[in-house]
MIGU-717033 format. One record per residue: residue number from 0; residue in one letter; x, y, z of N, C-alpha, C, O in turn. Coordinates in Angstrom, 3 decimals. Example, Ala and Ser with C-alpha at 12.3 -4.5 7.8 and 13.67 -1.06 7.14 Angstrom:
BEGIN
{site 0, "A", {13.190, -5.690, 7.800}, {12.300, -4.500, 7.800}, {13.200, -3.300, 7.800}, {14.236, -3.319, 8.465}}
{site 1, "S", {12.850, -2.250, 7.080}, {13.670, -1.060, 7.140}, {12.900, 0.030, 7.870}, {13.409, 1.138, 8.039}}
***
This chain:
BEGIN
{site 0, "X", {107.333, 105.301, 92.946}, {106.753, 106.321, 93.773}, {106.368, 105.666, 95.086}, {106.134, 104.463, 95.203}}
{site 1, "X", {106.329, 106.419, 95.911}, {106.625, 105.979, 97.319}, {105.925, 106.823, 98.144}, {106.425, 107.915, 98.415}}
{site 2, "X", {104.411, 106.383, 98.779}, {103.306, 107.191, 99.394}, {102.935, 106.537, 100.823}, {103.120, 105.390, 101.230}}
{site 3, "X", {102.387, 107.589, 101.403}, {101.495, 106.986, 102.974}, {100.633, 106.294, 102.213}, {100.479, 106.254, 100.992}}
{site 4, "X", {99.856, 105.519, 103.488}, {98.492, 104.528, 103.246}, {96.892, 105.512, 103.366}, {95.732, 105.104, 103.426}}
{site 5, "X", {97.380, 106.746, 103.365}, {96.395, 108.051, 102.724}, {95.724, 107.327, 101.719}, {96.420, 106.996, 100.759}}
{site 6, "X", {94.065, 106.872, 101.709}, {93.624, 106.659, 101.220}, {93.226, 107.050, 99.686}, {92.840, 106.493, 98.659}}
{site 7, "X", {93.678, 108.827, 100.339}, {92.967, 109.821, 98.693}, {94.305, 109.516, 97.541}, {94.421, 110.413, 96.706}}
{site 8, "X", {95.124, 108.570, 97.441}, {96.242, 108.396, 96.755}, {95.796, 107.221, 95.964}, {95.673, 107.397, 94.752}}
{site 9, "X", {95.525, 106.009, 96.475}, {95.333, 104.852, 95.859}, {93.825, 104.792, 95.404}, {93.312, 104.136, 94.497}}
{site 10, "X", {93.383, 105.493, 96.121}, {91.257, 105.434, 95.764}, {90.982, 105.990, 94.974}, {90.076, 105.527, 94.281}}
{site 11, "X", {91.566, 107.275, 94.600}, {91.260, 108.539, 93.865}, {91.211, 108.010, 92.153}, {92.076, 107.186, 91.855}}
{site 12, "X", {90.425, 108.366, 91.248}, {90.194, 107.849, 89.700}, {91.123, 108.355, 89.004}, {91.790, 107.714, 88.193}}
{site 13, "X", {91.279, 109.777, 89.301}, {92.168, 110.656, 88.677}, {93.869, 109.860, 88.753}, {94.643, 109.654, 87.818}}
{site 14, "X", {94.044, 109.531, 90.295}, {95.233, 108.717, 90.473}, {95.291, 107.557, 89.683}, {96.317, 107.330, 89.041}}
{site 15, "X", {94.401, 106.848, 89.643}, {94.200, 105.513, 89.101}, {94.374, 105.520, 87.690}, {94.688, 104.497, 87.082}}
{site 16, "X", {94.173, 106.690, 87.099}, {93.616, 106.775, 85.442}, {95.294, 107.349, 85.343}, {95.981, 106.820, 84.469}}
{site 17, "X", {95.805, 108.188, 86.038}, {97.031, 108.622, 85.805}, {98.454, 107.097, 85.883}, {99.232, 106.655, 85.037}}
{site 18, "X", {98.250, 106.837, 86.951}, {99.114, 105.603, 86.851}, {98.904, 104.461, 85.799}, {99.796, 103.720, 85.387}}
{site 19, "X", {97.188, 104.425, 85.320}, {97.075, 103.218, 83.886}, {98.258, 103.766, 82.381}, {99.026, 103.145, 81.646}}
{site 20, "X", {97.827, 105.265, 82.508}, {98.342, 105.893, 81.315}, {100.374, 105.795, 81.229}, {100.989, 105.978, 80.179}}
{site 21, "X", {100.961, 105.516, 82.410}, {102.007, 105.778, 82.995}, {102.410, 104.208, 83.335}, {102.566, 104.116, 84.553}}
{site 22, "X", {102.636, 102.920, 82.654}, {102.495, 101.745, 83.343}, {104.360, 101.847, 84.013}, {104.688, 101.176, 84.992}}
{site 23, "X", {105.101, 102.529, 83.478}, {106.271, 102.370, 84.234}, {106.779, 102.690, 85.611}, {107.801, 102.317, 86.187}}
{site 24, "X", {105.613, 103.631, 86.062}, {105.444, 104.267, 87.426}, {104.618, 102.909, 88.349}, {103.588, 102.245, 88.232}}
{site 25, "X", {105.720, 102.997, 89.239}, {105.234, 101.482, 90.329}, {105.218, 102.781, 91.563}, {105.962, 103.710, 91.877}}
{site 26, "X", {103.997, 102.260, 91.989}, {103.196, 102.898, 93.363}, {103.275, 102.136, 94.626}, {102.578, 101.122, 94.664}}
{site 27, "X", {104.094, 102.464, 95.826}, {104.252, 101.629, 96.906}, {103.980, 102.152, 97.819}, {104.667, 103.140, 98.076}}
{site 28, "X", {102.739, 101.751, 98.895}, {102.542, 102.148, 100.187}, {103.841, 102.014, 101.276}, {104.747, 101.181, 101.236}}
{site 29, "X", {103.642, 103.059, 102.218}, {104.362, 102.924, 103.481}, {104.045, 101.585, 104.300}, {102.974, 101.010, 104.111}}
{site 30, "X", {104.849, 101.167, 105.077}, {104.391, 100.481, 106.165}, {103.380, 101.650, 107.120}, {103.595, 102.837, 106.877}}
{site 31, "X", {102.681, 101.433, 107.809}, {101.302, 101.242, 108.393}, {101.813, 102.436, 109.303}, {100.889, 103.234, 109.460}}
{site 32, "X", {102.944, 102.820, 109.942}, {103.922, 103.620, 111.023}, {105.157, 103.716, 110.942}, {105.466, 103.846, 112.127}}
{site 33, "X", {105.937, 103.738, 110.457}, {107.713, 103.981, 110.491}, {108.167, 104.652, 109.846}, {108.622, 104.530, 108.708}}
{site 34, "X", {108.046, 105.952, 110.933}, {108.470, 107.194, 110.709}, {110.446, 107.138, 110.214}, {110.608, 107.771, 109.171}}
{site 35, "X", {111.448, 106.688, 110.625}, {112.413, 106.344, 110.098}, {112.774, 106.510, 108.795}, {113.739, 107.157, 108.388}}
{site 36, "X", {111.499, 105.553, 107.773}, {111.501, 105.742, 106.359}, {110.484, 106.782, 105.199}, {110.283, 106.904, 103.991}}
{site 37, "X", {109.898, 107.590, 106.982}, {108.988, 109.141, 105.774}, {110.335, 109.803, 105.885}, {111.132, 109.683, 106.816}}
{site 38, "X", {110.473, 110.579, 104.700}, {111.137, 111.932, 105.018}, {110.795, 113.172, 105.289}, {111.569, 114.129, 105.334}}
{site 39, "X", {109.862, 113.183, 105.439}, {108.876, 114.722, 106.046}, {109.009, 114.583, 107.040}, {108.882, 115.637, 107.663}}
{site 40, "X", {109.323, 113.366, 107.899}, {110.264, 113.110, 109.797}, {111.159, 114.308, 109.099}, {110.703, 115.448, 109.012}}
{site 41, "X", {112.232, 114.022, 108.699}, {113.272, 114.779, 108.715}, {113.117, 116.344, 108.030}, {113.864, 117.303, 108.224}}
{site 42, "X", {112.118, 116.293, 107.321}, {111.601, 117.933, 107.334}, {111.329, 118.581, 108.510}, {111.884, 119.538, 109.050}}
{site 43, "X", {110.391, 117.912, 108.820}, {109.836, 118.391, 110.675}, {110.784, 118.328, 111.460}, {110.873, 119.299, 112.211}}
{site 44, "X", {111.664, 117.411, 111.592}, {112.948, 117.605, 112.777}, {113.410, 118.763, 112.472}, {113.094, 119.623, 113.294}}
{site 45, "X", {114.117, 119.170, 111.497}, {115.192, 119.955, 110.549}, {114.319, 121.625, 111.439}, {114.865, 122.410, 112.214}}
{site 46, "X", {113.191, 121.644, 111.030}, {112.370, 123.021, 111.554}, {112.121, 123.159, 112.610}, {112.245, 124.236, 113.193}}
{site 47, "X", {111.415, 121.375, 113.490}, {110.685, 122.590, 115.156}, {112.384, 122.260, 115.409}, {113.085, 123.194, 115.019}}
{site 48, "X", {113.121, 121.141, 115.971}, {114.302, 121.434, 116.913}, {115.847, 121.724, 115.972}, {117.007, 121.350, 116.140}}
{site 49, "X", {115.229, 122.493, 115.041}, {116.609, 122.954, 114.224}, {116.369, 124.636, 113.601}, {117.233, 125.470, 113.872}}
{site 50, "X", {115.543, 124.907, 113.035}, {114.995, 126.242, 112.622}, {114.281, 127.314, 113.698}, {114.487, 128.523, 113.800}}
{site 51, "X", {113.538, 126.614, 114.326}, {112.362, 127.141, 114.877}, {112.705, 126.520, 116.709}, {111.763, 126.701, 117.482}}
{site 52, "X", {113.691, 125.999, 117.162}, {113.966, 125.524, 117.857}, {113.707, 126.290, 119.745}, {113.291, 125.785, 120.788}}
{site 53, "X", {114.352, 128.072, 119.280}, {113.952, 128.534, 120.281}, {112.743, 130.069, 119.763}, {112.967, 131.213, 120.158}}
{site 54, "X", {111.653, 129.737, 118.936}, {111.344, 130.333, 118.632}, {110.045, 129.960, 119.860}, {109.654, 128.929, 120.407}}
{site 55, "X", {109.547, 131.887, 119.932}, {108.571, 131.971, 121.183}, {107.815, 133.447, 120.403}, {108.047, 134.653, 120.322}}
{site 56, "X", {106.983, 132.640, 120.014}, {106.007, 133.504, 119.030}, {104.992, 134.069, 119.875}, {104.801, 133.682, 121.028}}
{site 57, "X", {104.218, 135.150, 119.206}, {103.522, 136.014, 120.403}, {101.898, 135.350, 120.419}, {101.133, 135.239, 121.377}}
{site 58, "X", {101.646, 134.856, 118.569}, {100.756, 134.705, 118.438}, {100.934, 133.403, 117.307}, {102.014, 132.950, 116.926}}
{site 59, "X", {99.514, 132.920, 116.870}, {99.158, 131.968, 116.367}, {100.010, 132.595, 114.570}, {100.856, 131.882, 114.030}}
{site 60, "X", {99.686, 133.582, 114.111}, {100.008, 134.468, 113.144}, {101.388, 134.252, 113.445}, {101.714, 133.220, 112.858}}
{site 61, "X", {102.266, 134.682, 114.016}, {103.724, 134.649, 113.799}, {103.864, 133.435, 114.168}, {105.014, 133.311, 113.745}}
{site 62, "X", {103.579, 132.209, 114.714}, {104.302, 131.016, 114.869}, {103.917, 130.582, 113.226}, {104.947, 129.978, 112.929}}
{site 63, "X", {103.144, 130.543, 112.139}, {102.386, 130.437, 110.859}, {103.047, 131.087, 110.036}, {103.004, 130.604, 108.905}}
{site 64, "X", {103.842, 132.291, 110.181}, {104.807, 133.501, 109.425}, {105.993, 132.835, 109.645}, {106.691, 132.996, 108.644}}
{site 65, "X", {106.602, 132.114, 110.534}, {107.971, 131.493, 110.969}, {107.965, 130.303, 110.001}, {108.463, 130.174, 108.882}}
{site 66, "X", {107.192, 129.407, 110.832}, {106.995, 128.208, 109.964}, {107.106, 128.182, 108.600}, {108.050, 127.805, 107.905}}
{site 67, "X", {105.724, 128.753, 108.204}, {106.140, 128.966, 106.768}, {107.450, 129.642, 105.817}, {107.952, 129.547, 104.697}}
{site 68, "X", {107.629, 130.488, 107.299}, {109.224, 130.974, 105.968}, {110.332, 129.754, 106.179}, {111.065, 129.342, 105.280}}
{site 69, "X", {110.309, 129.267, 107.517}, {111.698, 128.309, 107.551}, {111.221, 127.021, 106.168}, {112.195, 126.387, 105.760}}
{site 70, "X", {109.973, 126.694, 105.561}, {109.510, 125.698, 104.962}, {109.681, 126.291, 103.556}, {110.024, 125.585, 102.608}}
{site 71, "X", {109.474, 127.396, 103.463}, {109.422, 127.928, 101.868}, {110.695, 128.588, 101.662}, {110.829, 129.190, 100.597}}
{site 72, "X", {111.921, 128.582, 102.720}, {113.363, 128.518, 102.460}, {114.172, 126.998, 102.136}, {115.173, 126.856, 101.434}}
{site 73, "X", {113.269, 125.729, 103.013}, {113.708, 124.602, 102.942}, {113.229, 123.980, 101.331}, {113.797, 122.968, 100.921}}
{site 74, "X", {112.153, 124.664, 100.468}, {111.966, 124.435, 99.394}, {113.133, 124.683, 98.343}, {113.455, 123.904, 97.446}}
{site 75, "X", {113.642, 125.780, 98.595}, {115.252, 126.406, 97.399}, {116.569, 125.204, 98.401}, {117.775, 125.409, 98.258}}
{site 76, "X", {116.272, 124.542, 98.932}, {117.859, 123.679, 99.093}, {117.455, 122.397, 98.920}, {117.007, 121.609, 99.753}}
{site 77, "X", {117.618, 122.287, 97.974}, {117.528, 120.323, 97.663}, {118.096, 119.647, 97.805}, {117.835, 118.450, 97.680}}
{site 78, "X", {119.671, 120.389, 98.303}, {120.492, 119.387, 98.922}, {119.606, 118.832, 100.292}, {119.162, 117.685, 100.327}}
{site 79, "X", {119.432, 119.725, 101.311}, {118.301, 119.319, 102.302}, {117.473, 118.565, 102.064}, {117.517, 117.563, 102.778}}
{site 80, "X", {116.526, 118.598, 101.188}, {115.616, 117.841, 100.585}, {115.983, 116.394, 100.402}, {115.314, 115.456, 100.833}}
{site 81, "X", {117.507, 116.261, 99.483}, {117.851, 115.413, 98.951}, {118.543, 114.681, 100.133}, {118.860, 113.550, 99.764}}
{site 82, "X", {118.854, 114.899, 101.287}, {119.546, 114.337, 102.231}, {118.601, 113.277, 103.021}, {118.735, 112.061, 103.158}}
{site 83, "X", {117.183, 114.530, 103.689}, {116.335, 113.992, 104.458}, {115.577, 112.290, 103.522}, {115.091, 111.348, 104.148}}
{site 84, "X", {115.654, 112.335, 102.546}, {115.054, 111.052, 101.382}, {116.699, 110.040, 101.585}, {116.616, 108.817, 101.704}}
{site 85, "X", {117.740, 110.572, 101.595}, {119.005, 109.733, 101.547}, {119.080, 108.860, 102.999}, {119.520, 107.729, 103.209}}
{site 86, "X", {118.479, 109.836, 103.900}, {118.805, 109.236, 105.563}, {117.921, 108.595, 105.754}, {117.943, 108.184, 106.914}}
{site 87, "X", {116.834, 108.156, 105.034}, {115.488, 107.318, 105.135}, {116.539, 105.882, 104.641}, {116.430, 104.909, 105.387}}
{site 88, "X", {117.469, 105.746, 103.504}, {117.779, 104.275, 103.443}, {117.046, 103.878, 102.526}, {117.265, 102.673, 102.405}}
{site 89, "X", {115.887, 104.386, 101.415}, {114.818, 104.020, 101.111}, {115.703, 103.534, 99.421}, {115.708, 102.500, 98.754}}
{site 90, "X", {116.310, 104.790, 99.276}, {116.761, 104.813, 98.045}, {117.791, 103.006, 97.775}, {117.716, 102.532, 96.642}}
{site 91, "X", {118.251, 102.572, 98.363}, {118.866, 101.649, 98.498}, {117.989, 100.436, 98.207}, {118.002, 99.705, 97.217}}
{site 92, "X", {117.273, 100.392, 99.230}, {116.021, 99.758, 99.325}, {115.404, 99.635, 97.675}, {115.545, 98.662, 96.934}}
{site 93, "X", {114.784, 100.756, 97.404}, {114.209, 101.031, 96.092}, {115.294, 100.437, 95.130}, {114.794, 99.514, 94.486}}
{site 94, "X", {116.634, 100.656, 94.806}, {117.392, 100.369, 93.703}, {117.618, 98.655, 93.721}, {117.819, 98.078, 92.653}}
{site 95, "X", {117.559, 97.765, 95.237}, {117.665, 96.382, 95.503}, {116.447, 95.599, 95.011}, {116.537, 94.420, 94.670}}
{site 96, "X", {115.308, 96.290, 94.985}, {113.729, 96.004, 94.815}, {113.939, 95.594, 93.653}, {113.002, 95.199, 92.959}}
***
């Protein structure tokens, strides 16, 4: 498993007590900034300059109604999903580790 340096991940008891019970699950922080290897970069690209690209909302409410639908359509394609995690390089990485 493969997380930001979000504190509420590694601090949390519940996390801690879940990963003791689970010893085959290995927990690895991000580097500190390198966006390259999040894939939620490539969620966010994919929506403001690909989905939402020339979208000119009237209000705070419809830019929130957009968003969320281009995000809760990007949930049903896992090929998408599965790409933006492939173009990170990570998986490679992870299987050499």
């Amino acid at each position: 498993m493969v997380w930001d340096r979000n504190q509420i991940h590694g601090k949390s008891g519940a996390v801690k007590a879940w990963l003791a019970r689970h010893p085959g699950v290995v927990a690895e922080d991000f580097p500190g900034y390198v966006p390259d290897l999040n894939p939620d970069e490539g969620v966010w690209g994919w929506a403001k300059y690909g989905q939402l690209a020339n979208l000119a909302a009237w209000d705070t409410t419809e830019l929130w109604e957009q968003a969320g639908g281009e995000l809760w359509e990007l949930k049903h394609r896992p090929d998408l999903l599965k790409g933006f995690i492939r173009q990170t390089g990570l998986i490679g990485l992870l299987r050499a580790g």
